[in-house]
C-alpha positions as CSV (number, residue, x, y, z in Angstrom):
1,X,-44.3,-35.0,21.0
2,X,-44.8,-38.5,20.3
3,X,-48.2,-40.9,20.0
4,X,-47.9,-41.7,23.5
5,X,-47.3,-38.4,24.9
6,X,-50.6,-37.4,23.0
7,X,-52.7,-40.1,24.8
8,X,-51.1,-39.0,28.4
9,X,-52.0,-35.8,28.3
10,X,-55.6,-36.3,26.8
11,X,-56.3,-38.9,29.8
12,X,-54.7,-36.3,32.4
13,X,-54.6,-32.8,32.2
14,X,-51.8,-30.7,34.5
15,X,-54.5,-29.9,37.2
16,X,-55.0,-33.7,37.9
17,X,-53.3,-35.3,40.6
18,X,-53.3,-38.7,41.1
19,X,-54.4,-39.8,43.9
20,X,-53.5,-43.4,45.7
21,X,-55.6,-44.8,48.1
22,X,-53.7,-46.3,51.3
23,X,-55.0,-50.0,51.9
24,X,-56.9,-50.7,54.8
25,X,-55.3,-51.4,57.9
26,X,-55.0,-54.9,59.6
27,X,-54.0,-55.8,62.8
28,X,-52.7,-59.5,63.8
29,X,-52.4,-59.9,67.7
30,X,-51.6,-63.0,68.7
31,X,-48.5,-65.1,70.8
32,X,-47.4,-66.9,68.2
33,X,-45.2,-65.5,65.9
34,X,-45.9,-68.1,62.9
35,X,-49.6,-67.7,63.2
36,X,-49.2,-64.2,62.8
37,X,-46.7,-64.4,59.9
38,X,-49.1,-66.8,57.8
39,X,-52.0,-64.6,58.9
40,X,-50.4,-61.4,58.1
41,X,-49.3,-63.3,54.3
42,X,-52.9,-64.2,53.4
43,X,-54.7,-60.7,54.3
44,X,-51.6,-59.2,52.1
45,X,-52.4,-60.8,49.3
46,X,-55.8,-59.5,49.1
47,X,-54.3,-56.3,49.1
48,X,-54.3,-55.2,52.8
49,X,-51.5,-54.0,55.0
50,X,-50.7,-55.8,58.4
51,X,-48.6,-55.0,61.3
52,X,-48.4,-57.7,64.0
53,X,-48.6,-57.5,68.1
54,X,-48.2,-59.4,71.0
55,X,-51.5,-59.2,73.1
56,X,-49.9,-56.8,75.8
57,X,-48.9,-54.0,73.3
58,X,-52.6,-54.4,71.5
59,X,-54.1,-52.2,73.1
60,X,-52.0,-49.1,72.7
61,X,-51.6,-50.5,69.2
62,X,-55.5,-50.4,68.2
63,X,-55.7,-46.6,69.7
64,X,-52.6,-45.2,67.8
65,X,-52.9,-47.6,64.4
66,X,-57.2,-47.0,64.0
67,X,-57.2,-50.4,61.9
68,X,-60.3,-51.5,59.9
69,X,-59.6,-55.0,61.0
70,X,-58.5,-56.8,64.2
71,X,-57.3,-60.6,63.8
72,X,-57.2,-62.2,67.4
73,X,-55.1,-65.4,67.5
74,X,-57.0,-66.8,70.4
75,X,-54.6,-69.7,71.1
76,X,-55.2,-73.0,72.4
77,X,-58.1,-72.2,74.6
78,X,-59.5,-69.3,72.9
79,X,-58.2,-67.0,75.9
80,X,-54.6,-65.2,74.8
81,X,-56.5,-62.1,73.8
82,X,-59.0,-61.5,76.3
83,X,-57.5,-58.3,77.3
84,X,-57.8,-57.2,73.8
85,X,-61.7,-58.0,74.0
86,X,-61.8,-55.8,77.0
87,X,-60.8,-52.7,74.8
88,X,-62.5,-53.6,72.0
89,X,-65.9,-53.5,74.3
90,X,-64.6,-49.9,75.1
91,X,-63.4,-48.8,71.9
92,X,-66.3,-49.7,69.3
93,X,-68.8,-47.7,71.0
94,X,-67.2,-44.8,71.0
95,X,-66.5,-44.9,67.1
96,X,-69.8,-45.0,66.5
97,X,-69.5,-47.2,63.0
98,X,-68.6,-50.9,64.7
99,X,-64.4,-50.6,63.8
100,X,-62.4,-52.2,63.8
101,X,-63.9,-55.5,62.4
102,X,-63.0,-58.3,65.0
103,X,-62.0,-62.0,63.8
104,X,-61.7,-64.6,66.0
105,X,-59.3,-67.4,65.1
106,X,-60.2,-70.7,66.8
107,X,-59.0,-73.6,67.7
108,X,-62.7,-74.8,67.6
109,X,-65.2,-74.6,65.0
110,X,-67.8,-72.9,67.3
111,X,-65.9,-71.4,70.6
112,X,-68.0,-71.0,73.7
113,X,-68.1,-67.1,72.7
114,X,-69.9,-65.9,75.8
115,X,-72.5,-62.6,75.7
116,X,-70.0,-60.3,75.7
117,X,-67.5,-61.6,73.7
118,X,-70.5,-62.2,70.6
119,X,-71.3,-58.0,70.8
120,X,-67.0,-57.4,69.7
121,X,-66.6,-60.3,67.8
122,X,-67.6,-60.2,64.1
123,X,-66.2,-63.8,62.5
124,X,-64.7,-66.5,63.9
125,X,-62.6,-68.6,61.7
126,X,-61.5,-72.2,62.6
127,X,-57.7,-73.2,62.5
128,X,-56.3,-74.3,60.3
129,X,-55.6,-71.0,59.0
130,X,-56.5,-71.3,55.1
131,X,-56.2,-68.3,52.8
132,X,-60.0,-70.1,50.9
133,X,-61.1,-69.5,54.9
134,X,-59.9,-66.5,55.8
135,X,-59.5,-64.2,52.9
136,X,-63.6,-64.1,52.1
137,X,-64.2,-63.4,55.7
138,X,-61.3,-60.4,55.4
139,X,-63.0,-59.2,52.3
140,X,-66.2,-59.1,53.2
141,X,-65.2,-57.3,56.5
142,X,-63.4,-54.9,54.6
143,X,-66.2,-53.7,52.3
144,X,-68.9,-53.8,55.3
145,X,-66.7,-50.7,56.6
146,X,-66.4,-49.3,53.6
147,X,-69.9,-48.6,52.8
């Protein structure tokens, strides 16, 4: 047995298992397949996992899936995922802890986010999509439904 060997086995003994954690979930839904690409690239490389929708399959999607985060391309007038706001309103009650996280991507810096829209949506990030703009607001979503 070698040096090596010797500092394995003192770190884990036979009845250890490791035990890997599965990255929290994110879903992009949006119509446009490059906004969902560069989206689903910069939540990746903080370490999260991504699967991209078109807004009619969302909803089964967010039922089956049970991400920690939704990422809503709204499109040019903030409007291409309204039916996905519809079961979001549904679904977040009934979890009880506020999941998924809902983010908003804008074409404006402050959308006219009516009443009910405001109680599903968590962030709202402006387009551009930047990784310095979006991956803060990922991360801090991520560890608010952690705790």
């Amino acid at each position: 047995m070698s040096i090596a060997d010797d500092e394995t086995s003192a770190v884990f003994s036979s009845s250890e298992k490791l035990a890997f954690v599965e990255p929290p979930l994110v879903l992009v839904i949006g119509r446009s397949r490059v906004n969902s690409i560069v989206v689903s690239r910069i939540a990746e490389r903080i370490g999260l996992r991504c699967l991209s929708f078109q807004p009619q399959q969302a909803a089964s999607a967010i039922s089956i899936h049970e991400p920690a985060v939704v990422i809503l391309d709204g499109g040019t007038d903030n409007r291409d995922c309204d039916n996905v706001l519809t079961v979001l309103r549904t679904t977040r009650p009934v979890s009880g802890t506020g999941t998924p996280a809902v983010v908003l991507l804008s074409t404006r810096n402050m959308p006219n986010v009516d009443a009910m829209d405001a109680t599903v949506i968590d962030a709202v990030v402006a387009k551009p999509i930047l990784p310095e703009m979006l991956q803060p607001v990922l991360h801090d979503l991520v560890e608010r439904g952690n705790r």
